[in-house]
C-alpha positions, 0 to 999 in steps of 0.5 A: 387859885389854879385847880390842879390838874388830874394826875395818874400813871400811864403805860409810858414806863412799861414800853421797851426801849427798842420798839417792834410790835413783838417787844411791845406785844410782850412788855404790854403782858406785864402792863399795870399802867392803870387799874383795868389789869385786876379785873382782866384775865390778860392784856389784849395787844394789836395784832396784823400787818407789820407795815399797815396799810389800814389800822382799826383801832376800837375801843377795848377787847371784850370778853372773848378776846380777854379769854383768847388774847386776841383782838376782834375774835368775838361776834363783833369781830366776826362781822368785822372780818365779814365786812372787810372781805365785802369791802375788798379790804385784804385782812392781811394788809390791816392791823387791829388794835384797841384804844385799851388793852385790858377788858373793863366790865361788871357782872350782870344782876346775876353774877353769871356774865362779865357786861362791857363797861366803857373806860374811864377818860383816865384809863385811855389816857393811861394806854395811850403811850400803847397805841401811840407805839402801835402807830409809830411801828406799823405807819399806817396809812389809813387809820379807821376808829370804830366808835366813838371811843376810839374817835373822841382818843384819837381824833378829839373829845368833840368829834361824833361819829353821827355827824362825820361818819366815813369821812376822811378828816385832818389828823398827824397820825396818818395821811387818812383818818376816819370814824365809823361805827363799832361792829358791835353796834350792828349786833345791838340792831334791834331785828334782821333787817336793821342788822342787815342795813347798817351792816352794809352801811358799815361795809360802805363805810370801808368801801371808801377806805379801799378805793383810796387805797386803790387811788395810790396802789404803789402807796398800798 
């Protein structure tokens, strides 16, 4: 007997039928493709460049960004934003964006602190028509993952970011893809100096991103 495959909704009944990243942003407001939109305060959608050169593409907001409604706005996002300008990245040319929209957590032991809580595989499958549109819109010609989530999504469930970090990898999304490390991990460096070491790891992760970029400037 065949086992039956899982099924469950997705975000592909909520997209607008004209697509630009404003009719987008608006009608993933109302998205109930899966069940992370209880728990969350808002959606979180993808935010920058129009036409992206580079897409960075995480795993879900967190718990700043729910609060804000914007994307990387958190101490992650901080070191992100520190990174690209170390990098020589030009934020203007980047759009950001998360493999889920909606913020999944628990609350600690106390019930004071809303904790990360990694979605489901059934839940990224369920966003998915999102970034798929995100993609389609901005054509970015480099697409970056940060973290293994955003990388197993888009690049296959067997890729590790440990084994193939910064390096660019065969893929119908963009002419360039690459995995690299969340920012957050950098936060979760136990003293100074690893936080220091693997930023600058981080930063040269993106210091190949912008010399491709630089390989083919009118492509930029």
């Amino acid at each position: 007997m065949q086992e039956a495959k899982e099924k469950f909704v997705t975000a592909a009944a909520f997209l607008p039928r004209r697509q630009t990243l404003d009719s987008l942003g608006k009608a993933a407001a109302g998205c109930k493709g899966c069940d992370l939109w209880v728990k969350a305060t808002r959606t979180v959608f993808g935010e920058g460049a129009q036409r992206a050169v580079v897409m960075l593409v995480g795993e879900q907001p967190g718990d700043k960004e729910d609060l804000a409604g914007h994307p990387f706005v958190g101490p992650a996002g901080k070191i992100l934003d520190e990174s690209l300008a170390a990098a020589g990245l030009e934020k203007s040319q980047v759009y950001m964006t998360n493999v889920v929209k909606h913020f999944n957590w628990m609350p600690d032991e106390r019930g004071k602190r809303r904790i990360h809580k990694k979605p489901r595989y059934s839940e990224i499958q369920a966003c998915r028509p999102w970034l798929d549109a995100e993609i389609s819109v901005t054509r970015p010609r480099i697409i970056v993952c940060l973290g293994a989530t955003a990388a197993q999504a888009l690049i296959g469930r067997n890729f590790r970011v440990t084994r193939r970090r910064g390096e660019f990898v065969a893929s119908d999304l963009a002419p360039y893809v690459m995995a690299t490390v969340h920012p957050s991990s950098i936060l979760r460096a136990p003293d100074d100096q690893s936080r220091r070491e693997q930023k600058q790891a981080f930063i040269r992760d993106l210091e190949r991103v912008a010399r491709e970029l630089r390989k083919h400037p009118s492509a930029a």
